[in-house]
VOGU-689065 format. One line per 2 residues: number of its first residue (from 1); for each residue x, y, z of N, C-alpha, C. Coordinates in Angstrom, 2 decimals, padded with zeros to 5 digits. Layout:
% residues N
NUM) X,Y,Z,X,Y,Z,X,Y,Z  ... $
% end
This chain:
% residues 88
1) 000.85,-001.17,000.00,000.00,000.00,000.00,000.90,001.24,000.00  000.48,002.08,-000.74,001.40,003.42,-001.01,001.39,004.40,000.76 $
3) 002.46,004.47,000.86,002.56,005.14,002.62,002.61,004.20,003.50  001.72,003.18,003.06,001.13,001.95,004.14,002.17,002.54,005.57 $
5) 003.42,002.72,005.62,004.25,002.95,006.49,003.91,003.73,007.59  003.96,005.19,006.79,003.43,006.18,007.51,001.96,006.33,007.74 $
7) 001.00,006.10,007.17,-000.23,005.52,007.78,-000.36,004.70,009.25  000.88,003.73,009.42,000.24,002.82,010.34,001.27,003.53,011.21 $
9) 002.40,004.07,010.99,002.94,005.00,012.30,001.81,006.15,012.96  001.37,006.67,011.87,000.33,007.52,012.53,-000.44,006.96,013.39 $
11) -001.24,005.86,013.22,-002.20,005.19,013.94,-001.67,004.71,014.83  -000.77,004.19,015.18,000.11,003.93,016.77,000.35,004.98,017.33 $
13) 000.97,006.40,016.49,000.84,007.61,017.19,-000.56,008.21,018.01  -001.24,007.95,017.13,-002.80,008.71,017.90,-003.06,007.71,019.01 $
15) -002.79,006.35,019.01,-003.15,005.77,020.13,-002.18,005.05,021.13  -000.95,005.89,021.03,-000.25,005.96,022.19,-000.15,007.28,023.16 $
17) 000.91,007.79,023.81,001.16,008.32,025.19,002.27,009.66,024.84  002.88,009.33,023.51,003.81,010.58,023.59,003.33,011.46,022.30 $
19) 003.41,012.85,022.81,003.35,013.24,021.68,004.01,013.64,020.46  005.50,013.58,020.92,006.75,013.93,019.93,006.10,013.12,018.33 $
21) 005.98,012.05,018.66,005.48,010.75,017.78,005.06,010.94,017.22  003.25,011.36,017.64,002.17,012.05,016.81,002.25,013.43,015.81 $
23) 003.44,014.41,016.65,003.29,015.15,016.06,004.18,015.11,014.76  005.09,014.20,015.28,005.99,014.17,013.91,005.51,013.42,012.60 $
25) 004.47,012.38,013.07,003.88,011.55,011.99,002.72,012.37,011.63  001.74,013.00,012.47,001.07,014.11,011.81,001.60,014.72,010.62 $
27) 002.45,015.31,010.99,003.07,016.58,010.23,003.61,015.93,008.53  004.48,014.61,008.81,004.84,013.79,008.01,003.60,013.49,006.66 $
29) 002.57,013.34,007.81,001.53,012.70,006.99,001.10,013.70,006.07  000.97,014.82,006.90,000.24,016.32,005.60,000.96,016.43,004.70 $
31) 002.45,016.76,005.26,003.23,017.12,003.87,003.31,016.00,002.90  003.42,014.85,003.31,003.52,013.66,002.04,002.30,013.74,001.42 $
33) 001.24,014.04,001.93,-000.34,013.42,001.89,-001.58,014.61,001.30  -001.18,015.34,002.28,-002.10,016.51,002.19,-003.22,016.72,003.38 $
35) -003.59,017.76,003.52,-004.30,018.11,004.55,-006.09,017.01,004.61  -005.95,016.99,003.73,-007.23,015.98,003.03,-006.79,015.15,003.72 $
37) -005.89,014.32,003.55,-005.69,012.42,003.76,-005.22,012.52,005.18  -004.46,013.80,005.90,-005.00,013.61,007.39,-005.95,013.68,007.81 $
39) -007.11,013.85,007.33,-008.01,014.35,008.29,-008.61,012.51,007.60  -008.66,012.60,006.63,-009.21,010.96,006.53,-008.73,009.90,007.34 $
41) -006.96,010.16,007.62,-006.37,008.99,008.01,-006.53,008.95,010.06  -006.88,010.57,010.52,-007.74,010.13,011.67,-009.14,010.01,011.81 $
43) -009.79,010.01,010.88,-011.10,009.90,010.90,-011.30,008.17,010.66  -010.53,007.97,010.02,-010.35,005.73,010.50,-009.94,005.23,011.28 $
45) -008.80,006.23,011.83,-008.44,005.89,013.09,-009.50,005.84,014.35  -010.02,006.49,014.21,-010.75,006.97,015.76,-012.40,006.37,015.00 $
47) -012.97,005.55,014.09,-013.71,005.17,013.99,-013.07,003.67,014.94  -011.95,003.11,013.93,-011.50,001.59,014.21,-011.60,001.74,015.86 $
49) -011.29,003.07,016.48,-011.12,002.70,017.97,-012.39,002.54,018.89  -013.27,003.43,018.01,-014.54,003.63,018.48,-015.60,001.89,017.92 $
51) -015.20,001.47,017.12,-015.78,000.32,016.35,-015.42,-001.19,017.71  -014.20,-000.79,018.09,-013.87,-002.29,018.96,-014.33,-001.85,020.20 $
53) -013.96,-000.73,020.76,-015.14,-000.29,022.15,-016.72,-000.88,021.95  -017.05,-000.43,021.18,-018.27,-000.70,020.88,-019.10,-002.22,020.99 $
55) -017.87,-003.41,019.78,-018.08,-004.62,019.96,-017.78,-005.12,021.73  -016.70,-004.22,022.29,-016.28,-004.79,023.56,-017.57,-004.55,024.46 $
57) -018.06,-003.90,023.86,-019.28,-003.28,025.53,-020.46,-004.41,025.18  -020.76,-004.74,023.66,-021.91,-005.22,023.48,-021.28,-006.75,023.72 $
59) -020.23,-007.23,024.44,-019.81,-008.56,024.35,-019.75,-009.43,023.29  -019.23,-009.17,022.07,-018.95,-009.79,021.01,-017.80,-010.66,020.99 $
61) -018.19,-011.84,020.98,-016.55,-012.71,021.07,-015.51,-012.42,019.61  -014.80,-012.68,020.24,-013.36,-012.68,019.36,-013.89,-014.16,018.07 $
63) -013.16,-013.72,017.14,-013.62,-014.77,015.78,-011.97,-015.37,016.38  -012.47,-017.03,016.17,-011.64,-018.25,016.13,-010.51,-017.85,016.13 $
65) -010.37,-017.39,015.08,-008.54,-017.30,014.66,-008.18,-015.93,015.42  -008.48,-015.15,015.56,-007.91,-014.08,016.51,-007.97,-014.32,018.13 $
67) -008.89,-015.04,018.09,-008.54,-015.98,019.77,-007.35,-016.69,019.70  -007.24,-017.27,018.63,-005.74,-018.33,018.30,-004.92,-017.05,018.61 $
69) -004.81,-016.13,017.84,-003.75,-015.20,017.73,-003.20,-014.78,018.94  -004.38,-014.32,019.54,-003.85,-013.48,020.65,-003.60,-014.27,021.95 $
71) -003.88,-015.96,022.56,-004.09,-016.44,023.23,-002.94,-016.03,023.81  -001.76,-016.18,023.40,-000.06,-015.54,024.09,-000.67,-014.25,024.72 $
73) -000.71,-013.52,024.68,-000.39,-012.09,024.90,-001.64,-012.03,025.95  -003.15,-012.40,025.44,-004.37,-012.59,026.86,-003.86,-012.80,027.91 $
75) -003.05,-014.25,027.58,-002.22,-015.33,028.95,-001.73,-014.18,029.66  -000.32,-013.54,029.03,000.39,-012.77,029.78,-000.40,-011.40,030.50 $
77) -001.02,-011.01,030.20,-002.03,-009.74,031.05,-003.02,-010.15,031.52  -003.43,-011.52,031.13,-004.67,-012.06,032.37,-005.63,-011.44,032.10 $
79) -006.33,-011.20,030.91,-007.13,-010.44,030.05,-008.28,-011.38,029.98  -008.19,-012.83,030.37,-009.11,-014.14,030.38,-010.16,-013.55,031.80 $
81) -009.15,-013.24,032.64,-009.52,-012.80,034.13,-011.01,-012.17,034.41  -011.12,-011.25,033.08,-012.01,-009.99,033.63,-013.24,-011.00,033.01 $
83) -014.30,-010.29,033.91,-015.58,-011.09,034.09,-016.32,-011.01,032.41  -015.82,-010.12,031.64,-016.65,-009.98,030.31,-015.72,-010.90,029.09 $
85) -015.21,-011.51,029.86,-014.31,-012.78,028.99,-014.91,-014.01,029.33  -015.51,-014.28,030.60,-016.53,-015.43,030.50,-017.62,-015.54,029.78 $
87) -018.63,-013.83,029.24,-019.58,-014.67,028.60,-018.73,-014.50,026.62  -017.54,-014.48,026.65,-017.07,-014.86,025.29,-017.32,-016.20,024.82 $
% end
């Protein structure tokens, strides 16, 4: 995908903790992109974040293979633990 790069740095930027990051992949993104394709490329962002909140509240289980996927990483944070993982 053309950028694919800087696209998905951005999107770790908006949903992490520092802002050096964001602002530098922001900025990255306009000038390569244009003021247009930032505002698109957080407007997917912050849908995708708003889209899995959403499935998380309404208790939607995880599809097969992304249970496979992630079973490592659940294990290690004990993410099985919390009470809205029993009715998965």
């Amino acid at each position: 995908m053309p950028h694919g790069r800087l696209l998905v740095a951005f999107a770790e930027a908006v949903l992490g903790d520092d802002d050096d990051p964001l602002s530098r992949t922001r900025n990255a993104l306009a000038s390569t992109l244009g003021a247009t394709a930032l505002v698109d490329a957080a407007g997917v962002v912050g849908l995708f974040n708003a889209i899995d909140r959403i499935a998380d509240a309404a208790g939607i289980p995880l599809e097969p293979e992304k249970a496979a996927a992630s079973a490592d990483f659940r294990a290690a944070l004990d993410l099985d633990s919390f009470s809205i993982a029993e009715r998965a």
